[in-house]
C-alpha positions as CSV (number, residue, x, y, z in Angstrom):
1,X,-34.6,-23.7,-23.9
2,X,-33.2,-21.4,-26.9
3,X,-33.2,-18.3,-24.4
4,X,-31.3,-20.9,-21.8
5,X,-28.7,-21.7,-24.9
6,X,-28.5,-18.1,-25.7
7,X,-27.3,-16.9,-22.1
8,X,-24.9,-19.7,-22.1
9,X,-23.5,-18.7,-25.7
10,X,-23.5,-15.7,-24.6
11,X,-21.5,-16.2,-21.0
12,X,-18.7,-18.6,-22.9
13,X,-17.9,-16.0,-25.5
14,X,-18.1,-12.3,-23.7
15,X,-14.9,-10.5,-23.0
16,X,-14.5,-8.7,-19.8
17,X,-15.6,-5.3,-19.4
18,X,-13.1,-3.6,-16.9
19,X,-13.1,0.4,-16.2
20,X,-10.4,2.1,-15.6
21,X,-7.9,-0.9,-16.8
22,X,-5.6,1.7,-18.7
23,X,-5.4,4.3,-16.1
24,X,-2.2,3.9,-13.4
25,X,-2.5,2.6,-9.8
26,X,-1.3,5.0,-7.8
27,X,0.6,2.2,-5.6
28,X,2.8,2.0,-8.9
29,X,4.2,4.6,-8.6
30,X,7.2,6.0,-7.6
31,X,5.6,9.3,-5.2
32,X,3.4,6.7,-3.6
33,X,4.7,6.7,0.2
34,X,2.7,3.4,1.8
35,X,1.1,4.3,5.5
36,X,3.2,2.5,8.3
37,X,0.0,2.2,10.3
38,X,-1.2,-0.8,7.6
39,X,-0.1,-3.9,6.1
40,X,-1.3,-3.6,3.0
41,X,-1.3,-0.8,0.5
42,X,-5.4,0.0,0.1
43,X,-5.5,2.5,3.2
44,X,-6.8,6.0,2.7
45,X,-3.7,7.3,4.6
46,X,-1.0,6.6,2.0
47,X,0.4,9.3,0.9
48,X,2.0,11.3,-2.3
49,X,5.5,12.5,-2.0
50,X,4.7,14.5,-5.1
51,X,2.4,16.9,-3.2
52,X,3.2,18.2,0.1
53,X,3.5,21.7,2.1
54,X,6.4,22.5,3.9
55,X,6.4,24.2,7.7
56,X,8.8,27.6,7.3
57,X,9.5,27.3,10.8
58,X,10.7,23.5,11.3
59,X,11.3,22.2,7.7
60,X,8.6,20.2,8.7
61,X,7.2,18.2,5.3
62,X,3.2,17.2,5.2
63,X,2.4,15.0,2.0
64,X,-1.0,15.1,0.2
65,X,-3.0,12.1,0.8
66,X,-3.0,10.0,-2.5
67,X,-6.7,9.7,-3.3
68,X,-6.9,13.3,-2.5
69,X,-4.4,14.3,-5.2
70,X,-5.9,11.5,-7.8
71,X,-9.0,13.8,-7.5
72,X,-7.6,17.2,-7.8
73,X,-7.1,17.8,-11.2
74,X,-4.7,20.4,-10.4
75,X,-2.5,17.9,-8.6
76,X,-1.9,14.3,-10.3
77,X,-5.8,13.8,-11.1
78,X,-8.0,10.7,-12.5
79,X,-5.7,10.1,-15.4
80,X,-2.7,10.1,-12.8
81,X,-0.9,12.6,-15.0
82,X,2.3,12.9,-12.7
83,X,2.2,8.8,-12.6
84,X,5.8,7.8,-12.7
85,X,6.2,3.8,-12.5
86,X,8.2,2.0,-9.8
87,X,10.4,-0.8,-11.3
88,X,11.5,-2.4,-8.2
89,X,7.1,-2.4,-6.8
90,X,8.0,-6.1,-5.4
91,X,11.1,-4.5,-3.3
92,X,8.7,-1.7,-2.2
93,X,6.5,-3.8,-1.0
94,X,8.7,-6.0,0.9
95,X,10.1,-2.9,2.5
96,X,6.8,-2.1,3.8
97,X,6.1,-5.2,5.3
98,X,9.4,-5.5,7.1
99,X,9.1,-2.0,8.6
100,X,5.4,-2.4,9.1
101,X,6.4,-5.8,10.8
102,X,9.3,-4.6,12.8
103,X,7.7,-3.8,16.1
104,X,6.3,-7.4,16.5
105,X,9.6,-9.0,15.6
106,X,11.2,-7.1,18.4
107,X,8.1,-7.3,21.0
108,X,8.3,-11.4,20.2
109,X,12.1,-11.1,20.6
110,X,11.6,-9.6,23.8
111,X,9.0,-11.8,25.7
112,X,11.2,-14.9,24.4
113,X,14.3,-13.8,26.1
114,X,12.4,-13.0,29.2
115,X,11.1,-16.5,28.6
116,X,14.2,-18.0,28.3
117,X,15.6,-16.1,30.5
118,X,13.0,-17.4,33.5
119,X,13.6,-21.0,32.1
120,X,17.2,-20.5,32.7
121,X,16.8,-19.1,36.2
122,X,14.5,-21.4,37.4
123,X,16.9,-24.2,36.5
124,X,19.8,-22.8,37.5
125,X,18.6,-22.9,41.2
């Protein structure tokens, strides 16, 4: 019983142990270019705008992948030392989703006005 009342003392009264809770999210940041091929923000293809190599015969830009440069010390590393914060994150994100979204909007767009369009027909004659 006094071990039970220990455990329970001691759940009610421990503070949270987090890692990592002081260093930046890269998805913070300002270089942190989203991948249009998810929804969401956690995919291993986002990129850093920081970090990149540039094709001398078509200007072509390739950016480092972001977990890639957060463990290269000699890029932005695991303390994010090139971390710059976005103010506007929620205006990033919403971004994201609208051009992320934007090929669905038109493809429903689409099959309604041929829908309609049918409807329309059909009644018409």
């Amino acid at each position: 019983m006094i071990l039970f009342l220990y455990l329970l003392f001691s759940l009610v009264n421990s503070e949270k142990i987090i890692k990592n809770i002081n260093i930046p999210s890269c998805k913070n940041c300002i270089h942190f270019q989203p991948s249009i091929y998810n929804k969401d923000f956690t995919s291993s293809l986002n990129r850093c705008i920081k970090f990149g190599n540039k094709n001398i015969i078509s200007d072509e830009i390739s950016y480092d992948f972001a977990d890639l440069c957060r463990n290269d010390e000699l890029k932005c590393g695991y303390e994010g030392k090139y971390f710059e914060e976005e103010k506007n994150i929620n205006l990033k994100i919403l971004k994201h989703s609208l051009l992320t979204n934007l090929p669905n909007f038109f493809i429903i767009t689409l099959f309604s006005f041929i829908i309609i369009s049918q409807i329309y027909l059909t009644k018409s004659n």
